[in-house]
Structure formats: C-alpha cells, structure tokens
C-alpha positions in Angstrom: -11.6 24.8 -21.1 -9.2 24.9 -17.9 -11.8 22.9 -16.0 -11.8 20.1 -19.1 -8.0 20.4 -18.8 -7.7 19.5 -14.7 -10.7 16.8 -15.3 -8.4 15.1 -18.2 -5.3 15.3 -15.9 -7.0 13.9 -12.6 -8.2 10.9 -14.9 -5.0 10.1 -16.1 -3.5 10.5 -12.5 -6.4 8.0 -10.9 -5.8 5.9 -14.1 -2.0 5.6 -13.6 -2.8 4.8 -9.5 -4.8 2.0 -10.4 -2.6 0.1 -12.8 0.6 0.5 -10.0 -1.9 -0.5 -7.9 -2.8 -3.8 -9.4 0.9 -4.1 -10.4 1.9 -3.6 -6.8 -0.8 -6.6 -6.2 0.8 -9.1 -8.6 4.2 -8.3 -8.0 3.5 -9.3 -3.8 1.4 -12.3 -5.5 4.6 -13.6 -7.1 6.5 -13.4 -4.2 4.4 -14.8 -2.0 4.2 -18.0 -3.8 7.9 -18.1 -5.0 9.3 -21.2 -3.4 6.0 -22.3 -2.3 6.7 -26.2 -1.7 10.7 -26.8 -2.2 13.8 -25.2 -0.5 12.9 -22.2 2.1 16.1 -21.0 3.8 16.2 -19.5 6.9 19.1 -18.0 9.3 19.6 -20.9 12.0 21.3 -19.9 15.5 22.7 -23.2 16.3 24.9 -23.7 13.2 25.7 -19.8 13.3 24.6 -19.4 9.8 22.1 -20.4 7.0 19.5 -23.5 6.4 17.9 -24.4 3.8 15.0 -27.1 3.9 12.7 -29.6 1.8 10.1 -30.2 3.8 6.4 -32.2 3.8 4.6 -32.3 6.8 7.4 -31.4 9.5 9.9 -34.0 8.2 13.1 -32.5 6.8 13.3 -34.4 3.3 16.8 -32.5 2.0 19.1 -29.8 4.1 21.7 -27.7 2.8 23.4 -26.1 6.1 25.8 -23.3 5.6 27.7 -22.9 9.0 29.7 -20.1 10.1 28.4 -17.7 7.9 26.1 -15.2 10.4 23.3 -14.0 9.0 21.5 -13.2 5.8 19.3 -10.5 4.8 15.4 -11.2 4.2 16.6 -10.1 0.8 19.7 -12.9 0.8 17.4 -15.8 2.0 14.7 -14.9 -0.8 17.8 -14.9 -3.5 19.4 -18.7 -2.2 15.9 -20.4 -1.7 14.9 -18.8 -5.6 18.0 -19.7 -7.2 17.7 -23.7 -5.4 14.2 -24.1 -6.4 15.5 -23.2 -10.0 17.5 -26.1 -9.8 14.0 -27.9 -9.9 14.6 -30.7 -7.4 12.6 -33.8 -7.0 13.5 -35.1 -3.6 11.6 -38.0 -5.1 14.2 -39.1 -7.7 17.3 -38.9 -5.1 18.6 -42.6 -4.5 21.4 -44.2 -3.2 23.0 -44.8 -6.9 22.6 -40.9 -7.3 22.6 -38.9 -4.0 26.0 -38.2 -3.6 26.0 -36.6 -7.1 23.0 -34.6 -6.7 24.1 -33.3 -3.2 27.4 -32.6 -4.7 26.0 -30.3 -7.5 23.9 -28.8 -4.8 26.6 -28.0 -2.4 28.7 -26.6 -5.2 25.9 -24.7 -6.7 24.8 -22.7 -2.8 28.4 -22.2 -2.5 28.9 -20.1 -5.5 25.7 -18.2 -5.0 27.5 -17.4 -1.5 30.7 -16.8 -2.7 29.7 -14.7 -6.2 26.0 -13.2 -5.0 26.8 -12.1 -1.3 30.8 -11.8 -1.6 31.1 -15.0 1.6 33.7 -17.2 2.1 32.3 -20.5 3.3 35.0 -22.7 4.5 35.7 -25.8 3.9 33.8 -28.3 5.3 31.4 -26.0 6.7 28.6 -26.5 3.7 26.5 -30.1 4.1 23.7 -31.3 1.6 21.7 -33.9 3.4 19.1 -36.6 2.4 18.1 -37.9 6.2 16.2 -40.6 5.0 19.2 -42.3 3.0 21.7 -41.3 5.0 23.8 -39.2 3.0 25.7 -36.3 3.5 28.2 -34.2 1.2 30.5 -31.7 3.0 32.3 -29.3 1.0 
C-alpha cells in the first residue's frame, strides 16, 4: 500500500514536470518570435539612449530615436518594441499626405510608454520618428 502510495506521487510529480516543461517551451517560443519583422529597439551609444527600427534587408525603413535617456533594461526594450508593434504599422502605407501624422502618433505614443511605463522624462525635442526614404522627421 505505501509502495502504491509513493508510485502515485512520483507520477503526479513527473506529470506536473512535464507540462511546466512544455509550458516553459512555449512561453520562450512566444517570445522569441514577438516582434519578429517590425520595430526592435535597442540601447544606441551615440544618441545616449534608445532606438527603435523598421528594418528589411539592412535599410532602416522607420526610426524612433529617444535621446538622452541612458539605458533600458532587456526587460524595457522587450516592453517598447511589443507595445509599437501593437500599433500594427505598415511602413508600406506611410506617404507624404500622411507621414507627419503617423510619426506624430508614434512619437506621442513611445513617449508615454517612457513617461507612464519606466517613470522617464524625455525632453523636448529629444524624441524623432523618422521615415528616411521620404524625408520626414517629427521631433517632440
């Protein structure tokens, strides 16, 4: 009876290793392909703070720099370049009628994430969206 009783509770203690297990699994699936194709944001040296980047092959399709800010935890960047992607961005669509607009809302939008989500300041004029290939920047 006692030996039925330990073989029952090493089951259900192999049982419950296995599903964590396979939760752990999905959960690093998920974030490994969170972001996978618009905004990654990295810390960037030369501007002292934060980049965040649209890119296909090597060419920077849409930046949002956030200067003067230092440096933001792994756990930060993975926060900003979820909540952008949210914003579900098709470089694509941005034209010269619309691209101030759009930058706009996404200069405004990274700057409350910084301001409400990680408790920074950004000064004025030291947040840019950028479309390179039209030309347009908004500083806020």
């Amino acid at each position: 009876m006692i030996r039925s009783m330990i073989l029952a509770v090493a089951l259900v203690g192999a049982v419950g290793c296995a599903a964590q297990d396979a939760q752990d699994d999905q959960a690093a699936s998920v974030e490994q392909h969170t972001g996978g194709g618009g905004f990654q944001c990295s810390n960037k040296a030369s501007i002292s703070g934060v980049q965040c980047v649209i890119a296909t092959l090597g060419i920077n399709l849409l930046n949002v720099d956030v200067k003067n800010v230092g440096n933001l935890d792994v756990s930060k960047l993975n926060i900003l370049s979820n909540d952008l992607n949210g914003l579900d961005i098709d470089v694509g669509d941005i034209n010269i009628l619309n691209g101030n607009s759009v930058l706009s809302d996404l200069v405004d939008f990274t700057k409350n994430d910084f301001l409400n989500k990680f408790s920074i300041v950004v000064a004025q004029n030291n947040l840019c969206g950028t479309v390179a290939a039209l030309s347009l920047t908004v500083c806020k």
